[in-house]
C-alpha positions in Angstrom: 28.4 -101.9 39.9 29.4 -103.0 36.5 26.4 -106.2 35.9 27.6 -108.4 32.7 25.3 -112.0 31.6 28.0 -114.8 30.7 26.3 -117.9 29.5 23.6 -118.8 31.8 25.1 -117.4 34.5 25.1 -113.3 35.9 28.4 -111.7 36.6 28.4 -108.8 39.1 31.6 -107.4 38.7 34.4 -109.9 40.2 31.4 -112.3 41.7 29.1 -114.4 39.0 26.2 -116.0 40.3 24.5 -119.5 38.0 21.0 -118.9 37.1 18.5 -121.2 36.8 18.2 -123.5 34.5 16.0 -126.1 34.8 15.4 -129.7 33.2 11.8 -129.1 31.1 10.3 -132.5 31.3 6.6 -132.3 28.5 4.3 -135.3 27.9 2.7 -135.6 25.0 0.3 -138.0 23.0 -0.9 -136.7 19.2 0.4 -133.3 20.4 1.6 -131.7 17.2 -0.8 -128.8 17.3 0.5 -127.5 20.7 3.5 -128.9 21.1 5.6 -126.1 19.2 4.7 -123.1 21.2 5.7 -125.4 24.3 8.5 -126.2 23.1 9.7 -123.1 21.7 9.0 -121.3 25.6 10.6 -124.1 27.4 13.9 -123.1 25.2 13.8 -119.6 26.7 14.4 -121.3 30.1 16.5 -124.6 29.3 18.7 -126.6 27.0 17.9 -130.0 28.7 14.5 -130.5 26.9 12.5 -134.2 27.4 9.6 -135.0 25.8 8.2 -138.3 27.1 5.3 -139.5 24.2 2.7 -142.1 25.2 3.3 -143.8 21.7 1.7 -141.1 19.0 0.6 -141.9 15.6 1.0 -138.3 14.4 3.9 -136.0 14.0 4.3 -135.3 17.1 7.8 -137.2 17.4 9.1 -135.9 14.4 8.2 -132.1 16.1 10.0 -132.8 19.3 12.9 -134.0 17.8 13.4 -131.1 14.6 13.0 -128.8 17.7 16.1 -129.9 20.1 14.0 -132.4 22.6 14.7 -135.9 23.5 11.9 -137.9 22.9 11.3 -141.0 25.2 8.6 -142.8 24.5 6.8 -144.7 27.7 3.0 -146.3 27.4 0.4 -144.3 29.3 -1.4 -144.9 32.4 -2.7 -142.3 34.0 -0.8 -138.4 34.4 0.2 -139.1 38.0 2.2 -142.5 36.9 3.7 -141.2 33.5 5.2 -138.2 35.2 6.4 -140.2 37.9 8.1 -142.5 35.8 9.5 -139.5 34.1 11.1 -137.9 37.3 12.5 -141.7 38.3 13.9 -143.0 34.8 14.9 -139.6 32.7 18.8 -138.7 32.9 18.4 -135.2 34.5 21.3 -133.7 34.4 20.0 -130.3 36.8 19.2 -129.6 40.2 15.9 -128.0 39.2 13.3 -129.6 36.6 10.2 -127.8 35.1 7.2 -129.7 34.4 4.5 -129.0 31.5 1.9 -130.6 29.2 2.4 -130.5 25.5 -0.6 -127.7 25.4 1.2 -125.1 28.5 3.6 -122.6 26.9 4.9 -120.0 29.0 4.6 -116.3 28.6 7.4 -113.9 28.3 6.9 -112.7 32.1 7.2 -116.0 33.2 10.2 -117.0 31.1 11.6 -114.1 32.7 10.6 -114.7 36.4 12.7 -118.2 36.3 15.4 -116.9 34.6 15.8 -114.3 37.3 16.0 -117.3 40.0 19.5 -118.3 41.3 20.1 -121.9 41.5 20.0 -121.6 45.6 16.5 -119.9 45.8 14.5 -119.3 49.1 11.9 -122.1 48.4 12.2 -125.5 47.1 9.8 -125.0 44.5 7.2 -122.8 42.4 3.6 -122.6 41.6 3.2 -121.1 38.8 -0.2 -119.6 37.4 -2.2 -121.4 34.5 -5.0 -119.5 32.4 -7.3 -122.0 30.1 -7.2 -121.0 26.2 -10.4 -122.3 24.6 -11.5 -122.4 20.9 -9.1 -119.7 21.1 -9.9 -117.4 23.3 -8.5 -116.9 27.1 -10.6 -117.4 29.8 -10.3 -114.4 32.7 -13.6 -115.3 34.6 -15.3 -118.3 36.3 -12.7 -118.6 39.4 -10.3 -120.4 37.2 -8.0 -117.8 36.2 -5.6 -118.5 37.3 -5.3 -121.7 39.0 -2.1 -122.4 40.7 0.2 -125.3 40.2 3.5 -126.3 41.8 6.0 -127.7 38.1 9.1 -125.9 39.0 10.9 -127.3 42.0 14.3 -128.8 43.1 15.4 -132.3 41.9 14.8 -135.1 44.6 12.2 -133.4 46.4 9.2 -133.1 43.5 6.7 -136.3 43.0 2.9 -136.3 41.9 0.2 -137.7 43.4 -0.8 -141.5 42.9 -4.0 -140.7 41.7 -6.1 -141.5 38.4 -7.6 -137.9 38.0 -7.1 -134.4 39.4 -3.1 -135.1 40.4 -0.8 -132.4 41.5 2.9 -132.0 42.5 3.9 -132.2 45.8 7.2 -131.4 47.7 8.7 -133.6 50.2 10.9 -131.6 52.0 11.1 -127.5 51.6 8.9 -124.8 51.4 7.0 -123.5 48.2 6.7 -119.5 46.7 4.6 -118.3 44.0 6.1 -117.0 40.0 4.1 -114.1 38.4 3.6 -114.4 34.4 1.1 -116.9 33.1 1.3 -120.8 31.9 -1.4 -120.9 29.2 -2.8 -123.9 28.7 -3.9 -123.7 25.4 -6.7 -126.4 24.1 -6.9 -126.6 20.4 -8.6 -130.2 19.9 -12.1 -130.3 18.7 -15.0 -130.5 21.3 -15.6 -134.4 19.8 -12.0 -135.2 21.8 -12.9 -132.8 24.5 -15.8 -134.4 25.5 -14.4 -137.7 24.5 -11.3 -137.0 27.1 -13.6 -136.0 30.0 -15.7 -139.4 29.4 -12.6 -140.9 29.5 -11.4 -138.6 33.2 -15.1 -139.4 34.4 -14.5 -142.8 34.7 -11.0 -142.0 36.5 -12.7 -139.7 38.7 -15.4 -142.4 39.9 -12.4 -144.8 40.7 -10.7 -142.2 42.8 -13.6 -141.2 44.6 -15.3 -144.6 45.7 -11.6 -146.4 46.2 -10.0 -143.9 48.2 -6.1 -144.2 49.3 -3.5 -142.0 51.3 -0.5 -143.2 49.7 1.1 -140.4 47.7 -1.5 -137.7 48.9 -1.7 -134.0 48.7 -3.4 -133.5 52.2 -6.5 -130.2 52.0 -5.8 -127.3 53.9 -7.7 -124.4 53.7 -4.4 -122.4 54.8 -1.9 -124.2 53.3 -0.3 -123.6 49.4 -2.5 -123.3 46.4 -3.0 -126.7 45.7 -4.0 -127.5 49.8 -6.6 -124.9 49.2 -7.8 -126.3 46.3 -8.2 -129.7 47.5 -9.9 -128.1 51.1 -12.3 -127.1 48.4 -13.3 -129.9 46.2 -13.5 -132.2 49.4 -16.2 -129.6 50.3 -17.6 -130.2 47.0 -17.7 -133.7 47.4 -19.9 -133.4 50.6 -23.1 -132.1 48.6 -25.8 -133.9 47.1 -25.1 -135.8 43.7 -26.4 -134.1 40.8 -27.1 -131.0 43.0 -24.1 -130.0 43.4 -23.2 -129.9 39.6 -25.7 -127.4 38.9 -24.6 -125.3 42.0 -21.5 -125.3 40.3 -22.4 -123.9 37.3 -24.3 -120.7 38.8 -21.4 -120.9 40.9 -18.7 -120.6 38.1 -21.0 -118.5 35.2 -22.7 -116.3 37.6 -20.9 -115.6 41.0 -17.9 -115.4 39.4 -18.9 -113.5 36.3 -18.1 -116.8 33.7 -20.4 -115.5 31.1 -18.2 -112.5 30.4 -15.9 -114.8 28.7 -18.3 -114.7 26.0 -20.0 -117.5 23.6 -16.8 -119.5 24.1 -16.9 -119.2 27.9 -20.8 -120.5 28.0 -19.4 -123.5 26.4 -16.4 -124.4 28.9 -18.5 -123.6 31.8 -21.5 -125.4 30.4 -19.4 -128.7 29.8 -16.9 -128.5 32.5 -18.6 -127.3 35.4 -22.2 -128.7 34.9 -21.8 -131.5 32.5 -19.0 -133.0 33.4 -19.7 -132.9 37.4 -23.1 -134.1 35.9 -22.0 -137.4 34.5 -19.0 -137.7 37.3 -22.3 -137.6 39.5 -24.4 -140.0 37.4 -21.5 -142.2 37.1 -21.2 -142.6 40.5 -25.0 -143.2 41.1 -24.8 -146.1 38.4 -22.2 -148.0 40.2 -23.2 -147.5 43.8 -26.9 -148.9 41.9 -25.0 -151.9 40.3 -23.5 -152.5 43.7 -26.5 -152.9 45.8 -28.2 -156.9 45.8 -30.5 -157.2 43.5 -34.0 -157.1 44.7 -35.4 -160.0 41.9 -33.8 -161.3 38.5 -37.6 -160.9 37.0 -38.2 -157.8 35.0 -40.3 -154.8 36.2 -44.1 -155.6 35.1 -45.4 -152.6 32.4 -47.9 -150.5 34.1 -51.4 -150.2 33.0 -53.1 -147.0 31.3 
């Protein structure tokens, strides 16, 4: 059988079958040190590139555009609304669209693994797997690598969740399969705006957990897709102690699951993200539910004596 690639489509002899090629949607804010790479993978997969900015002040718009991506610019709420507003407002012009952040660029295994989908696949969308790059060097331990998350998937049937922190994509209609390669996300701001950020997702955390809703919602499942599973998980998480079950985490994620053979650069991820952070979710939590309760007396606690 004679095989010949015309354009973005396969030709098998008499018979051509289209490939995929998907809408790439990126959000960005201040992105211009990642947003290259990203951009430069997402044309391996796609022509139709949009690059929705929360408003930067650097070059980041001046990037995306010298690079072939429309740039709309929409103010920022929270992930789960911006990407909404994305999939509802953006002229997509394909059946399939392809979500990233400015800081996810795809390997060459994965480029290749959606360029080898037909536009009718089995599922109706892909998780894909994500490793964490941090001050420069990628992560392979701690239980994180990967994690799974569904971005590829048909147009119409994709939304993310209506939450403030910790949103995923979710299909409604159609089942979901798995792409091998790797999504890196790959985090090159300074530890001042890391930490800064997570203050920030703290807080958004907090709201999500004491002002719970169902609208929009990825529902755990311990045997359902990647994200279920995930979810089954951190609702288990939820269920312990505050401020215990930040520390549990960390032996968890640095011991168990071998976290310290990442090196000096994975004792600081799994330092700040699996004890600190959880830590000050957990104290932030504590502080309002104290700041909720009546008051016992307006007059201040008497100094004790020596």
């Amino acid at each position: 059988m004679r095989v010949a690639k015309v354009g973005s489509c396969i030709r098998f002899d008499c018979a051509t079958i289209e490939v995929m090629r998907p809408t790439v949607i990126l959000l960005s804010f201040n992105s211009e040190n990642t947003l290259g790479a990203t951009i430069t993978s997402a044309h391996k997969v796609s022509d139709e590139i949009f690059v929705v900015d929360s408003f930067s002040t650097d070059g980041t718009v001046e990037l995306a555009r010298s690079r072939g991506a429309t740039v709309v610019q929409h103010s920022f709420e929270h992930y789960g609304a911006q990407r909404n507003w994305a999939i509802d407002h953006l002229p997509i012009s394909r059946p399939w669209q392809l979500h990233l952040d400015a800081d996810e660029w795809m390997n060459d295994e994965l480029v290749e693994a959606i360029r080898a989908l037909p536009q009718e696949p089995e599922h109706a969308g892909y998780f894909v797997p994500r490793y964490l790059r941090f001050l420069g060097r990628v992560l392979r331990h701690g239980g994180m690598s990967p994690t799974w998350h569904l971005r590829l998937f048909r147009t119409g049937v994709g939304r993310c969740e209506n939450r403030k922190y910790d949103q995923h994509f979710l299909l409604t209609s159609g089942t979901s399969g798995k792409l091998q390669g790797a999504m890196v996300d790959d985090i090159r701001m300074s530890l001042t705006e890391w930490t800064a950020r997570h203050n920030r997702w703290a807080d958004s955390e907090v709201d999500e957990l004491e002002n719970k809703g169902n609208s929009g919602r990825l529902e755990p499942d311990a045997r359902g897709n990647p994200a279920q599973r995930k979810r089954f998980l951190r609702e288990k998480y939820y269920r312990l102690p505050l401020f215990i079950r930040s520390s549990a985490l960390f032996v968890y994620r640095y011991f168990v699951r071998l976290g310290f053979l990442d090196g000096t650069e994975g004792l600081i991820f799994w330092v700040l993200q699996s004890f600190w952070f959880r830590f000050l979710v957990d104290a932030k939590i504590w502080e309002r539910r104290r700041a909720a309760r009546p008051a016992e007396s307006d007059a201040p606690s008497p100094i004790p004596r020596q």
